[in-house]
C-alpha positions as CSV (number, residue, x, y, z in Angstrom):
1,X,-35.6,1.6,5.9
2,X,-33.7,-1.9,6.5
3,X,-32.3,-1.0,2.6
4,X,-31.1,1.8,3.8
5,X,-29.5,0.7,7.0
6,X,-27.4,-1.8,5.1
7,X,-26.2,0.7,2.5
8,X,-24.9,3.5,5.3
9,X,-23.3,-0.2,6.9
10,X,-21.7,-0.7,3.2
11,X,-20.5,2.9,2.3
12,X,-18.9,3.1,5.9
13,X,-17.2,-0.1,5.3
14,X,-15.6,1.7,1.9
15,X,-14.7,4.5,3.8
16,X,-12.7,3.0,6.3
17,X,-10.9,0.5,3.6
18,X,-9.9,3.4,2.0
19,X,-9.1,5.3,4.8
20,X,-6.8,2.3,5.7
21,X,-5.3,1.8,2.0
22,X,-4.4,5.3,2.1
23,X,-2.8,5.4,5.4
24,X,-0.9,2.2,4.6
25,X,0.2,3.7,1.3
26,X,1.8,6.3,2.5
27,X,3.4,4.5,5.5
28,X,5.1,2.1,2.9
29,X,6.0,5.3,0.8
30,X,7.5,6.7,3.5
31,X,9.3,3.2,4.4
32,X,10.4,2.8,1.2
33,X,12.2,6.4,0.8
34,X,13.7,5.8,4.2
35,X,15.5,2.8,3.1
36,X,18.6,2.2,0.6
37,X,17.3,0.0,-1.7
38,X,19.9,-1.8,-4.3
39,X,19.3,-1.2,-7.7
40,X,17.2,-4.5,-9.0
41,X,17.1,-5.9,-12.5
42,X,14.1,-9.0,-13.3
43,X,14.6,-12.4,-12.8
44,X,13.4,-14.3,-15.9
45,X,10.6,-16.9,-15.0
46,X,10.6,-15.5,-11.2
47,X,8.0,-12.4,-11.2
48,X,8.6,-11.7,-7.3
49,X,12.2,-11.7,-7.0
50,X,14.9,-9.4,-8.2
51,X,18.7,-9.3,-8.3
52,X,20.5,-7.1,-7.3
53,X,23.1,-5.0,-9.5
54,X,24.9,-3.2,-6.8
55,X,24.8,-5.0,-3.7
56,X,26.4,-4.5,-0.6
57,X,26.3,-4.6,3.5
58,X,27.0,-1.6,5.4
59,X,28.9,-2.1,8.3
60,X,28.1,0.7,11.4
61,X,30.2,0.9,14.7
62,X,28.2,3.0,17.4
63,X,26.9,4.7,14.5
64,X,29.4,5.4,12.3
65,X,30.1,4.0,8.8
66,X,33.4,1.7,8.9
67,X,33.3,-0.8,6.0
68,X,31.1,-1.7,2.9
69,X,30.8,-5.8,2.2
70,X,30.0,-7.8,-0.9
71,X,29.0,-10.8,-0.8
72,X,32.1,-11.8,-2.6
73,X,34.3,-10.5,0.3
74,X,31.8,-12.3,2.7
75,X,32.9,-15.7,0.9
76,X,36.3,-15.1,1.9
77,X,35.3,-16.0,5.2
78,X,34.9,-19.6,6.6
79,X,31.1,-20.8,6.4
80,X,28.9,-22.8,8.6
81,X,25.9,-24.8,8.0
82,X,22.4,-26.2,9.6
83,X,19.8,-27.6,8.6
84,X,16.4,-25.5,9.6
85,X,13.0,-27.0,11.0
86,X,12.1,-26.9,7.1
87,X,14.5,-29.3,6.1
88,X,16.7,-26.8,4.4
89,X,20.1,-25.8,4.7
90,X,21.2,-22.6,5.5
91,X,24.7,-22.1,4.7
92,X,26.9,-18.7,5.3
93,X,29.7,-16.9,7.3
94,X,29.1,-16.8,11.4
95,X,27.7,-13.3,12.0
96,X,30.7,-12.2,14.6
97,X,33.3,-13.5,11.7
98,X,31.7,-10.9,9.8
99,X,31.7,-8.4,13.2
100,X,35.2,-9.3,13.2
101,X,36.5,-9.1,10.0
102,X,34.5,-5.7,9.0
103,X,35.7,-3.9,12.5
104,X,38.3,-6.1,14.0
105,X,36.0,-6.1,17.2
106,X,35.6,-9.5,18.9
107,X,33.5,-7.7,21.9
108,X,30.5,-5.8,22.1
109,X,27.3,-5.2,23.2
110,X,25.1,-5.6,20.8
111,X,24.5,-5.8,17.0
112,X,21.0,-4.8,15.2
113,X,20.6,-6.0,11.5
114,X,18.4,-4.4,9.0
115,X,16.8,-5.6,5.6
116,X,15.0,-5.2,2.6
117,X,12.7,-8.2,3.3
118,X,11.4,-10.9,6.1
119,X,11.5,-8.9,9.7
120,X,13.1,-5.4,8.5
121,X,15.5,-5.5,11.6
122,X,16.6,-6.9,14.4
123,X,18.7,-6.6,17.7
124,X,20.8,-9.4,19.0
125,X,23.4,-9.3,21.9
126,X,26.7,-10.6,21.9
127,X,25.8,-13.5,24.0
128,X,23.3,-14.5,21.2
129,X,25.6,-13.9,18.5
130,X,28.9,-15.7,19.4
131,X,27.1,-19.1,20.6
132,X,27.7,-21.5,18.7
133,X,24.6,-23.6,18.9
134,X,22.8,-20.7,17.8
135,X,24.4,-20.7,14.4
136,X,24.1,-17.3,13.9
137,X,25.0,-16.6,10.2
138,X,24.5,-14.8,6.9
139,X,23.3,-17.3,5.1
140,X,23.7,-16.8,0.6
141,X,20.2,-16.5,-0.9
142,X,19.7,-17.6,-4.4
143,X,19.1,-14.1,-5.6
144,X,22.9,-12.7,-4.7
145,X,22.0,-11.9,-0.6
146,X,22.0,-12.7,2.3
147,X,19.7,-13.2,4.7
148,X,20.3,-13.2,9.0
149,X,18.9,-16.5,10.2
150,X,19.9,-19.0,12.9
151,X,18.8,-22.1,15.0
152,X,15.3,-20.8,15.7
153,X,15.5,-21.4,19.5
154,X,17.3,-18.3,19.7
155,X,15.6,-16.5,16.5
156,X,12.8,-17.7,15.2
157,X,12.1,-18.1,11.6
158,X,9.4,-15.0,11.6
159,X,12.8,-12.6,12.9
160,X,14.7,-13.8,9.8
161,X,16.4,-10.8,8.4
162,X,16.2,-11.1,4.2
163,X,18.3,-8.9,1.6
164,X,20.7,-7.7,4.7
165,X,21.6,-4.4,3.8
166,X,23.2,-3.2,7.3
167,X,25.2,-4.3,10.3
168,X,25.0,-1.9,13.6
169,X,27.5,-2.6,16.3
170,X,27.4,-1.1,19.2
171,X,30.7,-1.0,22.1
């Protein structure tokens, strides 16, 4: 009877993982098709990372497409650096240069930022963004990128936005 007990206990426990698999599956399927996702080629020596072929940020102003940035045009503008809590430097244009030079907008309300990677997306005001302690920025990733990150009093290294692929303003 006790034999039994523990099977039931054991089968029900492979129900409900699969269950679970299943229902993450198809939430990351559906994730997955929702989001532009750069064409990738393999990284020699690095199984977990892929470069980009086609890269580039979208840049939205109250939800209209305005501009597309490379990070080639992004090195045009002026670049800032910290140091993070890690010890490592994080070095890229200030996001409102970027507000700026896409839309010619110095003002507004607030800007969300979406990824491939890291926290998919996140909203910051314009308070947030055009401090300068916060050092706000788009920092150049090793794999051709850029990642959202800042002084992690005002956005914490688990709201790090990696693989930016779009910039919503909004008036």
């Amino acid at each position: 009877m006790r034999v039994n007990a523990v099977l039931a206990v054991i089968i029900a426990s492979a129900v409900a993982v699969a269950a679970a698999s299943a229902y993450y599956a198809t939430r990351h399927q559906a994730v997955a098709a929702a989001t532009p996702t750069p064409a990738h080629t393999h990284i020699p020596g690095h199984p977990t990372v892929t470069r980009p072929k086609h890269y580039c940020i979208r840049i939205y102003y109250d939800g209209r497409l305005v501009k597309t940035l490379t990070v080639k045009d992004l090195r045009r503008l002026k670049s800032y650096s910290f140091v993070d809590s890690r010890g490592h430097l994080q070095e890229g244009p200030r996001l409102a240069d970027v507000i700026k030079y896409a839309l010619g907008v110095s003002k507004f309300k607030y800007v969300v930022v979406a990824g491939l990677r890291g926290c998919r997306e996140v909203n910051l005001s314009y308070a947030e963004v055009v401090k300068p302690s916060n050092y706000i920025i788009l920092d150049y990733t090793s794999i051709g990128t850029v990642k959202l990150c800042g002084n992690e009093h005002c956005l914490p290294r688990s709201e790090w936005v990696k693989d930016v692929v779009k910039i919503e303003v909004y008036g």
